[in-house]
C-alpha positions as CSV (number, residue, x, y, z in Angstrom):
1,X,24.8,28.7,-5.0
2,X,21.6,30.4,-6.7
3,X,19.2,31.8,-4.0
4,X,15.7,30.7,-5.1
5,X,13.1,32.8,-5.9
6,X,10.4,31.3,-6.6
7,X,8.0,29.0,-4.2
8,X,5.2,26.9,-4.8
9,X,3.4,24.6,-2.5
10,X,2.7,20.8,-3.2
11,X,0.6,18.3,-2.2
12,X,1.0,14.5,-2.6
13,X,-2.0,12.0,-2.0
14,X,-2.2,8.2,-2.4
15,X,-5.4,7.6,-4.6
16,X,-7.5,4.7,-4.8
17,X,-6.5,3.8,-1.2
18,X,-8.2,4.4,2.1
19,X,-4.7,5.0,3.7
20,X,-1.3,5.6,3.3
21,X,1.7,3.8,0.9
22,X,-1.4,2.1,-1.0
23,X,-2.9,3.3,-4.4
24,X,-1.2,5.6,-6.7
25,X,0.1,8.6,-5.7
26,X,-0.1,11.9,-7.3
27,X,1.4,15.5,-7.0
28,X,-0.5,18.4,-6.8
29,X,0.2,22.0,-7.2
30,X,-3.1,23.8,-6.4
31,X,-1.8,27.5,-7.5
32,X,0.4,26.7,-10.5
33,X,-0.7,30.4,-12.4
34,X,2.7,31.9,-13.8
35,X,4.3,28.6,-14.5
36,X,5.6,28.1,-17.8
37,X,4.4,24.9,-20.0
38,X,8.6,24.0,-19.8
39,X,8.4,25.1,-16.3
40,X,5.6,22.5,-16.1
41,X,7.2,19.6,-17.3
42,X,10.6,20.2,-15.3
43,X,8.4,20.0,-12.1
44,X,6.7,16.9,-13.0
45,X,10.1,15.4,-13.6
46,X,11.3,16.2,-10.5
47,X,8.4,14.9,-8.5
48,X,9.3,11.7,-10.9
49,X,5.5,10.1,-10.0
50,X,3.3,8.6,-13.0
51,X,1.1,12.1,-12.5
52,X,1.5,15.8,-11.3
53,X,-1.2,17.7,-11.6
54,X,-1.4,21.8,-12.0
55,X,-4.2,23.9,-11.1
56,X,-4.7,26.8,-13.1
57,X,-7.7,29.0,-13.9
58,X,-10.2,27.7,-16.3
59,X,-10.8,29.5,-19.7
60,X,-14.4,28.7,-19.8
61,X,-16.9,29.9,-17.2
62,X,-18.6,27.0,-16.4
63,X,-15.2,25.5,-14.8
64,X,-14.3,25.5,-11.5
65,X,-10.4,25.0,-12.3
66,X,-8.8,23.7,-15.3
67,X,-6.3,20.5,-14.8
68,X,-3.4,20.5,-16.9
69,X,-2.2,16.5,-15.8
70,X,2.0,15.7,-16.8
71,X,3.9,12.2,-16.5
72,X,7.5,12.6,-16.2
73,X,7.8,12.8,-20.0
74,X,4.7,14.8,-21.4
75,X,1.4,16.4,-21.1
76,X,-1.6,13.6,-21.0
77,X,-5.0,15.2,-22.2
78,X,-6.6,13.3,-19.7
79,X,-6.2,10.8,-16.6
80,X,-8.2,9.4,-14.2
81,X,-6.9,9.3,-10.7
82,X,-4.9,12.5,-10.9
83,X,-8.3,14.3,-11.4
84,X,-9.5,12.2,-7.9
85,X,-6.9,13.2,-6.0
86,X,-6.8,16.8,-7.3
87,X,-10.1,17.3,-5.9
88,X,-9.4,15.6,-2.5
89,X,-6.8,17.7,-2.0
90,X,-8.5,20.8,-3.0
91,X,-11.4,19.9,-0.9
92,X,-9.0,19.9,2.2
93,X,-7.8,23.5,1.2
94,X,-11.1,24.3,1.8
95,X,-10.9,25.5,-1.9
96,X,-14.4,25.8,-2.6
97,X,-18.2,25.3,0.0
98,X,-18.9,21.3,0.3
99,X,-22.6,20.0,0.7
100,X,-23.8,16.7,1.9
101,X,-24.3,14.5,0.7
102,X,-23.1,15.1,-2.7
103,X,-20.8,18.2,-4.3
104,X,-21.1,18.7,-8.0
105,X,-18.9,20.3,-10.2
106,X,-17.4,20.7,-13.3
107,X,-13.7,20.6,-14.3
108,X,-11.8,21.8,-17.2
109,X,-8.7,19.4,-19.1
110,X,-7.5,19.9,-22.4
111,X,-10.1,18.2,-23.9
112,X,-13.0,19.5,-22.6
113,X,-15.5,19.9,-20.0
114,X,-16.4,17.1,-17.2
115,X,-18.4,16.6,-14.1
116,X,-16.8,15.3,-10.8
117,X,-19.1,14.2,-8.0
118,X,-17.3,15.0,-4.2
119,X,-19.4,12.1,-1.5
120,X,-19.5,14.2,1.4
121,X,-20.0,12.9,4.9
122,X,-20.0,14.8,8.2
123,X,-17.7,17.6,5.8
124,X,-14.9,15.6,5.0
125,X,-15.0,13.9,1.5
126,X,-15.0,10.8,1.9
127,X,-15.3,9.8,-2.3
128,X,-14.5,11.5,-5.8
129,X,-16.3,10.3,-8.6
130,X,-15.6,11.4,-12.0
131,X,-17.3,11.1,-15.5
132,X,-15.3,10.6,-18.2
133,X,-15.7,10.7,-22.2
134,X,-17.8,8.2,-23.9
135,X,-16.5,5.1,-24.3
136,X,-14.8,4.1,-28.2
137,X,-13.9,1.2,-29.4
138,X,-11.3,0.3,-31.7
139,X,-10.3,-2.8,-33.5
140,X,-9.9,-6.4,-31.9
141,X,-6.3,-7.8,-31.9
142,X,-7.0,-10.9,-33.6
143,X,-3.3,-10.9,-36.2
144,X,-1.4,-14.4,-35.1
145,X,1.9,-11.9,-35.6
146,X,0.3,-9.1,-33.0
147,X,-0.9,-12.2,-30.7
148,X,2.7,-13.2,-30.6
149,X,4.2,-9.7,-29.7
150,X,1.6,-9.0,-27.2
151,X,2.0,-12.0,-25.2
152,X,6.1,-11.7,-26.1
153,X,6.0,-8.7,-24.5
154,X,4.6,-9.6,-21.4
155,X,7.0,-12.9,-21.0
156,X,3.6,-14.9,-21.3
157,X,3.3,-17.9,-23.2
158,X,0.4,-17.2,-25.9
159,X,-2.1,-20.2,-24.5
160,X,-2.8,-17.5,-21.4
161,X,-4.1,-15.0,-23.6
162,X,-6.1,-16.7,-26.4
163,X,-7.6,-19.9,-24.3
164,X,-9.8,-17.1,-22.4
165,X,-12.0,-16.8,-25.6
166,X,-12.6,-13.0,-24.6
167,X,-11.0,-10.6,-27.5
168,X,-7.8,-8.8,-26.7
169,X,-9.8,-4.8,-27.9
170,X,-8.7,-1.3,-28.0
171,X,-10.8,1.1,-26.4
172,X,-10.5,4.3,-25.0
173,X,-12.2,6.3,-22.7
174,X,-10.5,9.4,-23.0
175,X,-7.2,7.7,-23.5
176,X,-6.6,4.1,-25.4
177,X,-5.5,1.3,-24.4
178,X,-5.6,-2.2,-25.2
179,X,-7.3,-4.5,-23.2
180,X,-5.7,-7.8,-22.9
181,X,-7.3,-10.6,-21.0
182,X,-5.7,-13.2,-19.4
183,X,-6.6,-16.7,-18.6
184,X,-5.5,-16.9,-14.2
185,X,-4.4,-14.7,-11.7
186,X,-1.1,-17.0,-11.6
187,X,0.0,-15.9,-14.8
188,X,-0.9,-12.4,-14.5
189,X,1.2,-12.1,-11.1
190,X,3.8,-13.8,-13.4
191,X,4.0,-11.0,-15.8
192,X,7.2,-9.5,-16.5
193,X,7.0,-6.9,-18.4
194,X,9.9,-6.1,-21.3
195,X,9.9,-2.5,-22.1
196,X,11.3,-2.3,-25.8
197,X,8.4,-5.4,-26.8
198,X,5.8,-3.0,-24.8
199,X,6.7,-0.1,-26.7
200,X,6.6,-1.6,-29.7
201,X,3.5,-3.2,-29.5
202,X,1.7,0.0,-28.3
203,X,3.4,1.7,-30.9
204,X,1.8,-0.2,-33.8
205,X,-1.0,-0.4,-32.4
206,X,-2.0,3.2,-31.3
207,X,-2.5,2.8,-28.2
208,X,-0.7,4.2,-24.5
209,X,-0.5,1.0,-22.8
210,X,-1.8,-2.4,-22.1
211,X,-4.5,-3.2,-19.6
212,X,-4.0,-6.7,-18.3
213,X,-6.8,-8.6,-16.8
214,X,-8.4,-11.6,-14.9
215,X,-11.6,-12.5,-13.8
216,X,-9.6,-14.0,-11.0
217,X,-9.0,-11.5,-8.1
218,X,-7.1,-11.8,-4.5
219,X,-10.0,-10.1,-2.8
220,X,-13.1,-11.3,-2.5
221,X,-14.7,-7.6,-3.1
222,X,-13.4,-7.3,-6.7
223,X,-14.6,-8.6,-10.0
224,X,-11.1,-8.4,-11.8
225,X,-7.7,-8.0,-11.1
226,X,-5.9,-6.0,-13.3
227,X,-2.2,-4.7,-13.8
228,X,-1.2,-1.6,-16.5
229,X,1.7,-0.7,-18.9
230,X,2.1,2.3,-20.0
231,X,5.5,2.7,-20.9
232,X,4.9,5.2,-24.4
233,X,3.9,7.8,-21.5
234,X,6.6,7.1,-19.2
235,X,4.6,4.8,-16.5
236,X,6.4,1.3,-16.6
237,X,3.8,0.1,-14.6
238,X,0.8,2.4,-13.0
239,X,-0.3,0.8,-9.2
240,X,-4.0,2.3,-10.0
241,X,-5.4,3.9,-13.6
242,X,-8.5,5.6,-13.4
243,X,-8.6,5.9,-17.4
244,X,-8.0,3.0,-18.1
245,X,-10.3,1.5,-15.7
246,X,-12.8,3.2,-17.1
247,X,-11.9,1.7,-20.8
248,X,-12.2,-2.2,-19.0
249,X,-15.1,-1.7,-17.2
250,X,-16.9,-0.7,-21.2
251,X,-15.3,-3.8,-22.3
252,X,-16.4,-5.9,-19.9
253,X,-19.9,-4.6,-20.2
254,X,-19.7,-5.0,-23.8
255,X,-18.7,-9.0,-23.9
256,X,-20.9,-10.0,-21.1
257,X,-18.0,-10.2,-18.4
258,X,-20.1,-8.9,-15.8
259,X,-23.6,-9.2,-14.5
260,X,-25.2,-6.6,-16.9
261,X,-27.9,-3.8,-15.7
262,X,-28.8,0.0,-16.4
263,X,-26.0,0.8,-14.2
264,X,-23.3,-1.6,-13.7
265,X,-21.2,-1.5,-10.5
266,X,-17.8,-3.2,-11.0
267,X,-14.8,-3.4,-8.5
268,X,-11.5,-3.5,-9.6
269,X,-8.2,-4.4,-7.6
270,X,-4.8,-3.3,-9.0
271,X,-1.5,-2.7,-7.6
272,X,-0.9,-5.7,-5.8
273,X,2.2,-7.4,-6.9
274,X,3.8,-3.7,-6.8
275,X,3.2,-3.4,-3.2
276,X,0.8,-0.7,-4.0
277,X,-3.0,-2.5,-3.1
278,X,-5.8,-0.1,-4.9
279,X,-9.8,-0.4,-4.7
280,X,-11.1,1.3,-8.1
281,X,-14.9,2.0,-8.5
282,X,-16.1,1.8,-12.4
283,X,-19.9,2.8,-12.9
284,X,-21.1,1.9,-16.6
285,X,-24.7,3.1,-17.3
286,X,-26.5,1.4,-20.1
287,X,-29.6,2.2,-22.0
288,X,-31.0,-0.3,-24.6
289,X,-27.7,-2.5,-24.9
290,X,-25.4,1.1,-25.2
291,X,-23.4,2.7,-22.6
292,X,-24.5,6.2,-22.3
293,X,-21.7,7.0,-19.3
294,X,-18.6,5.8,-17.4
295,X,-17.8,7.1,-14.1
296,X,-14.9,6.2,-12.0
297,X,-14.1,7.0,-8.6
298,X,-12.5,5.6,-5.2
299,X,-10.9,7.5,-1.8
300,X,-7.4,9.4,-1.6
301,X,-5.6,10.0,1.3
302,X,-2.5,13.0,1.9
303,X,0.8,12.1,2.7
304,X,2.7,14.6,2.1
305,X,3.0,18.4,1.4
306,X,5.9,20.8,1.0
307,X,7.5,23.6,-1.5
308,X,9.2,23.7,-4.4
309,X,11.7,26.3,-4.7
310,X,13.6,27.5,-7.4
């Protein structure tokens, strides 16, 4: 048997969840310098979560870290609630000075440069908000063949989709996605997914997964429920997407979904019929009938921490 030689520590935190076994968890490793990129993706493997997340020095001086953010299969230029729990956890390693009641900074991912926003209370953080790019949107799904495969794909019957007279879009906030809305929250528990048809359609269409929705919701804090298939990046389905959250809460925004203002607070529940309950936070700011920013954010709690050795 080979004698290790190598350690590095690890951190895992439930985001999007005020406590434990909720949300969607993600593994950290906060000093990941002198890791190889193959290194990288063998690590995320074996941690087998939708995210692991490695810290590494930034290359540009405005950065506090740079994130580089793996799925078990390959390197994601961006993600949502990997950056959120990054941050929590880095704030609990007393990684860098917190001030109440807000800590600014700005991050580093492979595609650029982004604030996250630390809500501070009594020096614990208690909240990470992050920005994220500019919203984009894409075509609208409107082919009978593509209607078909979509609703195929989720074992839906075709009725659920297109009697919610809301456009099935692609949009992308850093990552896209194709936002499909769906008519009741009984037919969107009833979803079962099949892989091949979900790859397929994302395929064709460009996209990293499907973003299911409902006005409908289970609690009475939330303004949609929502459920996300990703399985072109490995995630059959993600208990809470901070990305793609941000992508929805621009669409709904855009087609009126919502009660509309300057800055548009929308609460989204996901998770739920994977035994994983999340509370995700999407601020869209507007400015004569254009979103000028998306920010998305929610709590994180630890649950575990250990070392990888090899």
């Amino acid at each position: 048997m080979t004698t290790p030689t190598r350690r590095f520590q690890f951190y895992k935190a439930d985001v999007f969840a005020g406590e434990a076994f909720g949300g969607n968890p993600v593994a950290v490793i906060p000093d990941a310098q002198g890791l190889a990129d193959r290194e990288f993706q063998q690590i995320a493997r074996e941690m087998n979560l939708s995210e692991t997340v490695f810290v590494v020095p930034p290359t540009d001086p405005a950065a506090i870290v740079k994130l580089r953010i793996f799925t078990p299969t390959q390197e994601i230029p961006f993600a949502g609630h990997p950056v959120i729990g990054t941050f929590f956890v880095l704030s609990l390693l007393n990684r860098f000075p917190l001030q109440e009641p807000v800590t600014r900074f700005i991050f580093e991912c492979n595609i650029g440069l982004f604030p996250v926003e630390l809500g501070v209370f009594n020096g614990s953080v208690e909240q990470v908000i992050m920005s994220q790019p500019e919203p984009q949107f894409f075509e609208t799904v409107d082919n009978l063949q593509d209607l078909y495969e979509i609703s195929r794909a989720l074992g839906l019957n075709k009725t659920n989709i297109v009697d919610t007279h809301l456009p099935i879009e692609i949009v992308s906030t850093g990552l896209p996605v194709v936002i499909v809305p769906v008519r009741t929250l009984t037919a969107v528990k009833s979803i079962q997914v099949d892989l091949t048809g979900t790859m397929e359609v994302c395929d064709r269409l460009g996209v990293n997964g499907m973003m299911v929705f409902t006005p409908i919701t289970v609690e009475d804090w939330a303004h949609v429920h929502t459920r996300m298939f990703a399985a072109p990046i490995g995630i059959i389905e993600d208990p809470a997407t901070g990305s793609a959250s941000g992508a929805l809460g621009a669409y709904l925004v855009k087609n009126g979904v919502v009660d509309v203002g300057p800055t548009t607070e929308i609460m989204m529940e996901q998770g739920y019929e994977i035994d994983r309950p999340s509370r995700i936070l999407v601020q869209v700011f507007s400015d004569d009938d254009k979103i000028q920013e998306i920010k998305v954010g929610g709590q994180a709690v630890m649950v575990a921490e250990g070392k990888l050795l090899f």
